[in-house]
C-alpha positions in Angstrom: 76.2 119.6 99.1 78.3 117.0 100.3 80.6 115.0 97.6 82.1 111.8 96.6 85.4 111.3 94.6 85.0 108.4 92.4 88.6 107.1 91.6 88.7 104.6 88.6 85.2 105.7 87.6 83.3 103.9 84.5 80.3 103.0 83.3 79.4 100.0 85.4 80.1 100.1 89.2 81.7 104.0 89.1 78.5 104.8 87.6 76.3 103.2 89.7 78.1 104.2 92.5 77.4 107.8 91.5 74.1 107.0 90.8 73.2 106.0 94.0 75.3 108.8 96.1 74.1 111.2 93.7 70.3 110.4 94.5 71.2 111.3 98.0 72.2 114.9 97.1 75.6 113.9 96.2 77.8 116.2 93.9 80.2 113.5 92.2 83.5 113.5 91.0 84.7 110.9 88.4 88.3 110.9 88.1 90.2 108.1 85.7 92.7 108.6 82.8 90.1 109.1 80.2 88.6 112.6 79.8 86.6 111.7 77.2 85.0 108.4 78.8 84.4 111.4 82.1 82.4 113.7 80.4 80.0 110.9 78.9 79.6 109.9 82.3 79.2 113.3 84.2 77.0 114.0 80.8 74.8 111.3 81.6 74.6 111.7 85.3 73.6 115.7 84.5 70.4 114.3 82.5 69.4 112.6 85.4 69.7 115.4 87.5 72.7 114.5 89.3 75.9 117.2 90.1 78.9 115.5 88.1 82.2 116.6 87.1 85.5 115.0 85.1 89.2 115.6 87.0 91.1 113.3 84.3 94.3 111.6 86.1 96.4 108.3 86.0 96.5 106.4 89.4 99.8 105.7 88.4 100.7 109.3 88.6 100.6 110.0 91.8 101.0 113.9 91.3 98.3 114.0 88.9 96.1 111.9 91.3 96.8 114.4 93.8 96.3 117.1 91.7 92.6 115.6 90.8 91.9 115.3 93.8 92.8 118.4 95.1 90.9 120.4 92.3 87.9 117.8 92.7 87.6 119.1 96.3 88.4 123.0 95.6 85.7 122.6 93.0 82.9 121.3 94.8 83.9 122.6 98.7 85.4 119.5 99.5 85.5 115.9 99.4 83.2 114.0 102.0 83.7 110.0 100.2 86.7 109.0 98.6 85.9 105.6 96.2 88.6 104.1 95.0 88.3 101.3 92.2 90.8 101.7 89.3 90.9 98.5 87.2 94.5 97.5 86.2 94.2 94.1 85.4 93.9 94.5 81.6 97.5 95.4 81.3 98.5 92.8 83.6 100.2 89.0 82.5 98.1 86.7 85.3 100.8 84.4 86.7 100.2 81.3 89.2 102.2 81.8 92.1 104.9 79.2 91.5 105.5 80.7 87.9 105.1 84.5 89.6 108.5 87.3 89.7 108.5 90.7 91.4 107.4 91.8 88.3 104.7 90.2 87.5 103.4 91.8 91.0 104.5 95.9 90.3 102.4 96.4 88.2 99.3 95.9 90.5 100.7 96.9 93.3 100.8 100.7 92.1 97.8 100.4 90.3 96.0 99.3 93.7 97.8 99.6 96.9 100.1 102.6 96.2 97.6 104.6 93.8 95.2 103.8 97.0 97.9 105.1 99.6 98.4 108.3 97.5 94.7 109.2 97.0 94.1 108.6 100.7 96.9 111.0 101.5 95.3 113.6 99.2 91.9 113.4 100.6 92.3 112.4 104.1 94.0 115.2 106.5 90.5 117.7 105.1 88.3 114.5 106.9 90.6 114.2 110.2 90.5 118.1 110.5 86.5 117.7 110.1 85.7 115.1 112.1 83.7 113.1 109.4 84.2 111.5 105.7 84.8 107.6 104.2 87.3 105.9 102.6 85.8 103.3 100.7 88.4 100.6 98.9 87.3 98.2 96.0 89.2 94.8 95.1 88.0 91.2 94.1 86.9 88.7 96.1 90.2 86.9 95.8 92.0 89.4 97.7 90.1 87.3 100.8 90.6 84.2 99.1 93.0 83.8 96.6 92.8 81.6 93.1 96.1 80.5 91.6 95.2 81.7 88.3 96.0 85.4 89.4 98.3 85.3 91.9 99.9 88.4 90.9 96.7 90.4 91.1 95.6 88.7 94.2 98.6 89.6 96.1 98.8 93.0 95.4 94.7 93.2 96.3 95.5 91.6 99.6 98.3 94.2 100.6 95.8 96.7 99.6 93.0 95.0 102.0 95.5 94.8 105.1 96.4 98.5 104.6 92.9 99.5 104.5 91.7 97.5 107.3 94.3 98.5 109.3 93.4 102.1 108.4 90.3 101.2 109.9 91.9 100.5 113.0 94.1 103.9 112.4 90.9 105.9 112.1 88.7 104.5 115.0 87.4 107.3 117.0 87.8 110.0 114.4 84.9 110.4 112.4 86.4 109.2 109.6 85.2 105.6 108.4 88.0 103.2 106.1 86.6 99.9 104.7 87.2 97.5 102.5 85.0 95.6 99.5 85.5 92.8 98.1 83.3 91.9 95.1 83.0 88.0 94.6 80.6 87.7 91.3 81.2 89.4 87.7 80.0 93.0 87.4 77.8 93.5 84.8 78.5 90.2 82.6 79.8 86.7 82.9 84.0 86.6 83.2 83.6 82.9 83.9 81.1 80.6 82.9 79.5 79.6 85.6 80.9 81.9 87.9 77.7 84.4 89.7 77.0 88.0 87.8 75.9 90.7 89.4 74.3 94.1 87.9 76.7 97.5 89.3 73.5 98.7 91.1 72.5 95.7 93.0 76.7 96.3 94.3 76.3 100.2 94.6 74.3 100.4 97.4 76.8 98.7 100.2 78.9 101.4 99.4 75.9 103.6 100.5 75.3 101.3 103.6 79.3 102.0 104.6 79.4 105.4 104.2 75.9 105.7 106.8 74.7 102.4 108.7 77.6 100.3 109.1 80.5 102.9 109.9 82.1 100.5 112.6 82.5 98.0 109.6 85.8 97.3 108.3 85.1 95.0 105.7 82.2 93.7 103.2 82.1 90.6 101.0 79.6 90.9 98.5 78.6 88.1 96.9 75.0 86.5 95.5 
């Protein structure tokens, strides 16, 4: 069966991303720094009849991402979807962009552009060599259009949607499909009150709709 890497995987949009790859005959593979938190997902994905299994690793470690990866695909037969949606934020000080150093910027930039770059190179010369596979890339909305309260965050999700869309570009031709999501409402619950919420599986399926129906798309906004 064909299978999908889930980098960053949780219980909200991970989860419902395997959920609705994995009711497509996907096999899934949920890789994050927990290995606890993996097996209570793959655990509940098994009861519901879907192939799951946990390849613990830190984005941050780029060896150990590889290494995931790399067991992820020699465990299943390969990787066919690479999802990549680690959330770094939490350990991040949100700066304006007057009051923002280098610093304040690192941090997200590994976290999201370079742990992106380096699971990309893991997964990507298997999809050139085949002909076939998607690279699917998760930020917030303000990496389209950025707010001043996160600055730092929004940069560093910008740099990330250039490289991807410019993968895109890269990859035109090949069988191989790189595009970008930007998610403009809360997942799950309210961050903001106010601001639009959306459930992970009304999201999930537009990762469904890159991977199949909308392959010469580069880019999707979703918002309510």
């Amino acid at each position: 069966m064909p299978t999908i890497a889930i980098v960053g995987a949780g219980p909200q949009l991970g989860l419902a991303i395997a959920r609705t790859y994995g009711t497509h005959g996907y096999d899934v593979a949920l890789v994050a720094r927990t290995q606890a938190t993996l097996e209570d997902l793959a655990g509940e994905l098994a009861a519901e009849g879907i192939s799951a299994a946990a390849f613990p690793a830190d984005v941050l470690d780029r060896a150990a991402l590889a290494q995931a990866l790399k067991d992820a695909a020699a465990h299943f037969g390969g990787i066919d979807v690479l999802e990549y949606s680690p959330v770094g934020g939490f350990k991040t000080v949100m700066t304006t962009p007057a009051a923002t150093e280098p610093a304040d910027v690192q941090h997200e930039m590994d976290f999201q552009l370079y742990g992106a770059i380096a699971a990309t190179r893991a997964v990507l010369p298997a999809m050139r060599e085949a002909g076939a596979g998607s690279l699917l890339f998760t930020t917030g909305a303000g990496s389209v259009d950025p707010v001043p309260q996160i600055a730092n965050v929004n940069a560093a999700a910008a740099a990330l949607r250039n490289w991807v869309i410019n993968l895109h570009k890269e990859l035109d031709g090949t069988g191989v499909q790189a595009a970008h999501v930007a998610i403009n409402v809360s997942i799950g619950t309210p961050a903001v009150p106010g601001f639009p919420t959306a459930q992970p599986g009304e999201i999930s399926p537009v990762y469904w709709d890159l991977h199949t129906t909308k392959r010469d798309q580069a880019e999707l906004v979703f918002s309510l």
